[in-house]
N, C-alpha and C positions, 0 to 999 in steps of 0.2 A: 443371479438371484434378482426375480424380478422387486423394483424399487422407484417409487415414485419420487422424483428429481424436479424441482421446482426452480425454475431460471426467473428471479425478478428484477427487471428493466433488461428483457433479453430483445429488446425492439433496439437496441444498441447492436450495430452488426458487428462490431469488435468483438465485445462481452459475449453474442450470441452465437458467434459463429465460433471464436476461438474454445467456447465451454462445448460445443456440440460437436467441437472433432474431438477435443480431448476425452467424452464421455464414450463417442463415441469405437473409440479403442479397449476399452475398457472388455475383460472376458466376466469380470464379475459381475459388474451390472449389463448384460446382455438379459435382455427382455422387459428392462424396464421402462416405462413412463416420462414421457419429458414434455412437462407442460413452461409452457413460455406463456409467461406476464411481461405486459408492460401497460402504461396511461398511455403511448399513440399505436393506435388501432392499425395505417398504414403502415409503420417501417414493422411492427409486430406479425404483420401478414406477410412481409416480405422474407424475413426471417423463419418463417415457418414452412413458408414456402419449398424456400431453399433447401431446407433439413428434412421435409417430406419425400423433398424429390433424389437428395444423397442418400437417404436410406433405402428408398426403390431402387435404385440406379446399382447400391451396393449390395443389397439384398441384408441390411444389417439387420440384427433382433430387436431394433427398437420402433415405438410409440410416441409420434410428437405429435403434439397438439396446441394450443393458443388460444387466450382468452385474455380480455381488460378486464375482467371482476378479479378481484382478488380471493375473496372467501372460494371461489369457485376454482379460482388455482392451487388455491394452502389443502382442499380441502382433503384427509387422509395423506399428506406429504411424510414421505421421511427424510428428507433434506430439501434447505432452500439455499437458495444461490442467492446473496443480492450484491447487485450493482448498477448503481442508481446515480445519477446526476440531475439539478435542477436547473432549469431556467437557460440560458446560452451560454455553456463552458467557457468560453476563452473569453467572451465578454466582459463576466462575472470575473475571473480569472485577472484581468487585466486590473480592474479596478482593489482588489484584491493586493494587487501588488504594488502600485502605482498610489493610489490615493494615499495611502501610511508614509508613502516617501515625498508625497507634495508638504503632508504635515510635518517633516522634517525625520522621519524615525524612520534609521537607515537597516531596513527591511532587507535582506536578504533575494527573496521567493516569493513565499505567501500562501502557500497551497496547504501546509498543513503546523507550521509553526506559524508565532510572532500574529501582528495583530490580521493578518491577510490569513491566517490558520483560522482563525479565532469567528473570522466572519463568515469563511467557505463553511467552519464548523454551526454555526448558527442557522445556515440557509438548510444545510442538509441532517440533520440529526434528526430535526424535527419531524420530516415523512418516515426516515427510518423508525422514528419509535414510532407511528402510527401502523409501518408494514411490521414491525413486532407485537405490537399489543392484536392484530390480526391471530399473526402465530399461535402466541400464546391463547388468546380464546378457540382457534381450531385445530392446531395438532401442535398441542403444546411440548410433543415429545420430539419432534422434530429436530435435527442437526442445524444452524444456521450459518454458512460462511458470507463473513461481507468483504467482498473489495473495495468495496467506496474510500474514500479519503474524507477528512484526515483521520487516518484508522484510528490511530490511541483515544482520541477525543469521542471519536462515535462508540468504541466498546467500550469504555470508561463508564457512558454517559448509561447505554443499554444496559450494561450491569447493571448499575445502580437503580434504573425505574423498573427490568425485568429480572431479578436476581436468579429466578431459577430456569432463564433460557439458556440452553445449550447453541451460546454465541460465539463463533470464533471468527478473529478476525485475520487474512492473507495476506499475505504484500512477496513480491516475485525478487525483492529486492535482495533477497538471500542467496540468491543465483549470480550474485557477481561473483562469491570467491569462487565459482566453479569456471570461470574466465579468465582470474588471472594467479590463484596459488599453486595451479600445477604448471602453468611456466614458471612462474619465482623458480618453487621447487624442485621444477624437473620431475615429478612424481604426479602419477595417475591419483585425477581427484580421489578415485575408489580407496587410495590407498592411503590418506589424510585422515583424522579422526580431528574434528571440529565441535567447538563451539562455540556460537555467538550469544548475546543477550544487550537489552538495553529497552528501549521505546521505538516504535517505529518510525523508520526513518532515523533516527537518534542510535545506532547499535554499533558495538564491535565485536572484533574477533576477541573472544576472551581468552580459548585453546584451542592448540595445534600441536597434534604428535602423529608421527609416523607410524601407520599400524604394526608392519612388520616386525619394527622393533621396540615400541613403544618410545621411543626419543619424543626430546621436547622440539619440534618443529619452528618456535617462536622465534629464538638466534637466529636462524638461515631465514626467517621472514623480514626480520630488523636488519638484516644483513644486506639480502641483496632487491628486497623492495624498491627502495629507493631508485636503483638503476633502474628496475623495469618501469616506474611509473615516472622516470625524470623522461622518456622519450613515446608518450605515450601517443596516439594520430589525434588530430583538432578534431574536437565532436561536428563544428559543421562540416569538415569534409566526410567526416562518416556519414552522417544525415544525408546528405546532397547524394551520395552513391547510394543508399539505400532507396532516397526517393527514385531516382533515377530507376533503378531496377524494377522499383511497385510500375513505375510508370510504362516498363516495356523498352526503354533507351539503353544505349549500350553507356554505361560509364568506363571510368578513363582508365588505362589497358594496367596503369599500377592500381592496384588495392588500397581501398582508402584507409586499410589501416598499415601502408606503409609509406604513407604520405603526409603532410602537414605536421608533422610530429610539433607535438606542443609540452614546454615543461609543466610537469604536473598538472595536464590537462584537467580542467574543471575539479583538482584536487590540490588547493590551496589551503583553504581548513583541513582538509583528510591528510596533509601534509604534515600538520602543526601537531593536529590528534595524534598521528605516528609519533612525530619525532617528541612533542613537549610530555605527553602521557602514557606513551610508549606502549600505544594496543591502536590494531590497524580496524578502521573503519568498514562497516561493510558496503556503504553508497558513497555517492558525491555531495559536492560543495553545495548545489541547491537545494539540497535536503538534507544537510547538515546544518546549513548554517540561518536555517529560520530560527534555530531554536537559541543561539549566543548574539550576545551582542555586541563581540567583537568580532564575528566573523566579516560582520563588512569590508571590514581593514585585510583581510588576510585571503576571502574565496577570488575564485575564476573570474571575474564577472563576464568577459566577452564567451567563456565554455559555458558558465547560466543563460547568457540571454542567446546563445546559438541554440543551445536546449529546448530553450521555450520557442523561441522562432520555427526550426526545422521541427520538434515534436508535433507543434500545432497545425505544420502543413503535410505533413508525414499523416496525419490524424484525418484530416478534412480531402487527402488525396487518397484517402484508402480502398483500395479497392476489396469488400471485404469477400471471402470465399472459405470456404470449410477445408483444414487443411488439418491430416493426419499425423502430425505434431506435435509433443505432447507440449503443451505453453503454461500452466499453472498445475498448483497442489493439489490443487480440490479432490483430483480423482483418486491418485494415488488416498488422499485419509479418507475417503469414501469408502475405498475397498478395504484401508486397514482395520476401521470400523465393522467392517463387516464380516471379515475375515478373521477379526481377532488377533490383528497380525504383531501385534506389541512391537514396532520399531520404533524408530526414533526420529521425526519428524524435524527438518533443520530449526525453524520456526515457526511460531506460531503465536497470536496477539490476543490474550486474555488476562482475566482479574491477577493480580499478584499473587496475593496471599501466603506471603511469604516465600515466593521464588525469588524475590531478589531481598536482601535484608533489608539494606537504607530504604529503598519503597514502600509509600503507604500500601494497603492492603487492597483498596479500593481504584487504583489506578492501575489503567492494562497494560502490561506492559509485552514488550517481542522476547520470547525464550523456546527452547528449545522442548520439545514432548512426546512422549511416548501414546503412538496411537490403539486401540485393540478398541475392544466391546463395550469398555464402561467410554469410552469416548475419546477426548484429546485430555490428558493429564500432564501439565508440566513439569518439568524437569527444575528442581530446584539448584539454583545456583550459589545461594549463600551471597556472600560479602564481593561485592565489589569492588575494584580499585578506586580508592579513596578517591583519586583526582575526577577519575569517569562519575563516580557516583556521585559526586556532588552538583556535575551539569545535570545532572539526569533530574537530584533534587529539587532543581533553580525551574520544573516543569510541573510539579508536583499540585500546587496550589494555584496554578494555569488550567489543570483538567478538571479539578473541584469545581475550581468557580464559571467556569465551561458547561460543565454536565448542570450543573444548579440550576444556571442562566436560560439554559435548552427546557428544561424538564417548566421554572415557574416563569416563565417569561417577561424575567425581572431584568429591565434596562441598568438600573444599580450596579447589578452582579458582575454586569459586561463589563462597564466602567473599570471594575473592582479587578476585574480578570485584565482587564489591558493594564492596570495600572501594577499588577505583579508581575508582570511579564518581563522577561529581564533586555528585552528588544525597545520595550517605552520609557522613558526617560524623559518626560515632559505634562503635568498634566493638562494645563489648558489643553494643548492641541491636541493630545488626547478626545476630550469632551466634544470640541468641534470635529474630530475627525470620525467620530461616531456619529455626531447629528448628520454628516455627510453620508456617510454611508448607509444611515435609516433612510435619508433621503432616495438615494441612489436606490437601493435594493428593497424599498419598500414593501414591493411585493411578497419578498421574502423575509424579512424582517417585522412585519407592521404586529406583528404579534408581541412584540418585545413594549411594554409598558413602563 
């Protein structure tokens, strides 16, 4: 069915290339439109390049084309793709992390919780509701998925100034239990019936039963978890063999996940979450632990900072290429959307509204949904365990005053937002640690009054 598919910041050859294989497979969207957006006009051309020249080459049903106007990309769209980054990622990224722990507040990460969440969220929300208020004036019927980070904070924030966008937000991080609950269990993922919920990044496994016979899966998970994740490989030795491979080198003749075995590799929080609240996590310690403020004491840190090291050289070595694949959601709720396919979607990051009880209404939270024709409808989950639901609460008046701060470009609100955060624990340095980072990221920030 032909379908006009909109990739914005597909000048990203990650984002651009990984979205145009995975589209590319697709039998239902065969014959449609794929326009590529981005603000830099060369890596945009290169990217188009490449996707003009795999669809000749493959002789596929599709139409790719490329432009810097926006209005002229949206225009008659029935899905937009955005992922979008400002200004120099790892740069920004470093100060992000780094600068909150000079002022003494012992930050975790930084990327999407704690005060280094709080500022990535400030730099970037703000183009995004500018590529939405687009939307909505040109094809406001349009599908929107966003990968950007920090997801909860930007679909929180877009609800609230576009309420009647059809915005959902993606994160691929639901794809660990397909890694490691069918060795726990010995059992074909197909044959598990799951479900997570929580905030993104912030999520667990809520259920787990065997389909065959309906059994409760969770005992055998409490069971022998443990052992699988007390010998799990050192994430830099994984990194360093991956890089190695992008790079064309032979890496070392054992498998690097049967080497460096590290306890509870970069799952020292995910450890605590199992055992103290007794429901398994569905990510790691660096994206667990922005959002508590005791996770200092308890995460990975050499499995974090290998993470950030090897991810960002892993990122900057990439050699990007169009690879028949499938790497994200999008397509699969693409077709379910159009097919009317009513499954059941693992995750997905939109308004609450009563999918989870203790959450306010207005905060987006990661839950599981049923895809077809009227769109992506969540799956309500009710009442959470007490203990998970009340970290998830200590987040709740973080994304208010987040989304507020974004939308009137009130310096107050930030204040206000860092000083609820349950990561800040100081106001002065607080205060100076924001005049710092106006200072710093001014460019990105100078809107903040």
């Amino acid at each position: 069915m032909t379908k006009k598919i909109v990739l914005i910041g597909a000048g990203s050859a990650q984002f651009g290339y990984d979205t145009l294989g995975d589209i590319f497979q697709s039998d239902t969207l065969k014959g449609s439109s794929l326009v590529l957006h981005d603000i830099n006009p060369e890596t945009l051309a290169v990217v188009e390049k490449t996707g003009a020249e795999y669809i000749k080459e493959h002789g596929l049903p599709f139409q790719v084309s490329a432009t810097t106007s926006r209005p002229e990309a949206l225009k008659d769209a029935d899905f937009c793709i955005i992922s979008i980054e400002v200004g120099d990622r790892f740069k920004l990224w470093d100060q992000d992390w780094q600068i909150p722990q000079q002022y003494g507040f012992r930050q975790v990460f930084g990327e999407n919780g704690g005060p280094g969440g709080l500022f990535h969220s400030l730099r970037i929300i703000p183009p995004i509701l500018e590529i939405c208020e687009d939307i909505q004036k040109i094809c406001p019927d349009a599908f929107v998925f966003n990968y950007s980070n920090p997801m909860s904070r930007i679909c929180t924030t877009v609800h609230r100034k576009f309420p009647d966008l059809k915005f959902i937000g993606l994160c691929h991080e639901i794809s660990s239990l397909r890694q490691h609950l069918p060795i726990i269990l010995d059992t074909p993922y197909e044959e598990l019936e799951l479900r997570a919920g929580g905030l993104n990044h912030f999520s667990v496994l809520l259920e787990a039963r065997y389909k065959s016979t309906g059994k409760d899966a969770y005992p055998d998970i409490k069971e022998k978890a443990p052992a699988f994740f007390e010998n799990l490989p050192d994430f830099g030795n994984v990194m360093r063999e991956l890089i190695a491979a992008q790079a064309g080198s032979t890496p070392g003749s054992e498998p690097a996940l049967r080497k460096g075995a590290q306890k509870w590799a970069e799952r020292g929080l995910f450890r605590v979450l199992l055992e103290k609240f007794g429901y398994l996590p569905i990510t790691t310690d660096s994206h667990l632990g922005e959002y508590l403020q005791w996770a200092h004491d308890v995460v990975d840190h050499k499995g974090i900072i290998d993470f950030q090291t090897y991810y960002k050289k892993w990122i900057l070595d990439l050699e990007p290429r169009i690879d028949m694949n499938l790497t994200e959601r999008v397509v699969p709720i693409m077709e379910g959307i159009i097919n009317d396919a009513g499954y059941e979607e693992e995750a997905v990051n939109i308004p609450n509204k009563g999918l989870i009880a203790q959450l306010p209404e207005f905060v987006a939270v990661e839950v599981p949904a049923i895809i077809g024709k009227n769109g992506v409808e969540g799956v309500v989950l009710g009442e959470l365990p007490k203990g998970f639901a009340g970290l998830l609460t200590n987040q709740a008046a973080v994304h208010d005053l987040t989304a507020e701060a974004c939308i009137t470009g009130s310096k107050d609100l930030v204040l206000q937002a860092l000083l609820v955060d349950p990561v800040v624990d100081k106001v002065e340095a607080a205060e100076k640690m924001l005049d710092t980072m106006m200072d710093l990221q001014e460019d990105y920030l100078g809107y903040l009054k």
